[in-house]
C-alpha positions, 0 to 999 in steps of 0.5 A, a space after each residue: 710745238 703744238 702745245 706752244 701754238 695753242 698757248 699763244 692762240 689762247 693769249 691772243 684770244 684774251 687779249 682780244 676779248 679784254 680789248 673789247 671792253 669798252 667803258 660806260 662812256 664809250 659804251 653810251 656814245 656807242 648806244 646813241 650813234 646806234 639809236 640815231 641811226 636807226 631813226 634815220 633809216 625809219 624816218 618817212 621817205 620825201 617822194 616829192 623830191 622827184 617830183 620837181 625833175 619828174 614834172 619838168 621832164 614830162 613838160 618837156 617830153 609833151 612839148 617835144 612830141 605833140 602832133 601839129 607843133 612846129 619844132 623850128 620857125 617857118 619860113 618866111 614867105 618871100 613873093 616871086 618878085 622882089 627888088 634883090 631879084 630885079 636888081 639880079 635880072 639887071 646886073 644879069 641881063 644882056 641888054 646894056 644899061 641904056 635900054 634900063 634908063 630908057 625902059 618907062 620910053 619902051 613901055 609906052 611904046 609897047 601901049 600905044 603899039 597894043 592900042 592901034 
């Protein structure tokens, strides 16, 4: 049983070795594929092409991180009394309408009252 292992084992060695001969066309094909990639592999690395995304993320990194910059829009500077707040102080206001309408007669009360 053994003597028949080894005799199969041998065949099959053969028969893998004679697949293994390639014709001169393959074997060319074969050399060429081998060349063009080794020239591939040698050829110069292209560091610029980092260098695009690596400029645009440190334009950005010193814009986000500079001192004194601003990063959101100030707000407006709105004066203590504007009409939106008069208009509240009415509508708010106990006093009745009348005395709003009648308001320039009171102020001119209250500078002839400052005068005498």
């Amino acid at each position: 049983m053994n003597h028949e292992h080894d005799d199969r084992m041998e065949a099959l060695r053969r028969a893998l070795r004679d697949s293994e001969q390639l014709d001169t066309a393959t074997r060319a094909k074969l050399r060429a594929a081998r060349a063009r990639a080794i020239d591939a592999a040698q050829a110069p690395a292209r560091p610029w092409l980092w260098a695009v995304p690596a400029t645009a993320m440190a334009v950005l990194v010193a814009a986000l991180w500079l001192p004194g910059t601003p990063t959101t829009a100030p707000l407006p500077q709105v004066p203590a009394t504007t009409v939106a707040s008069e208009a509240l102080d009415v509508l708010t206001d106990e006093q009745s309408p009348e005395f709003y309408q009648d308001l320039e007669l009171y102020e001119w009360l209250d500078r002839e009252a400052g005068r005498a």
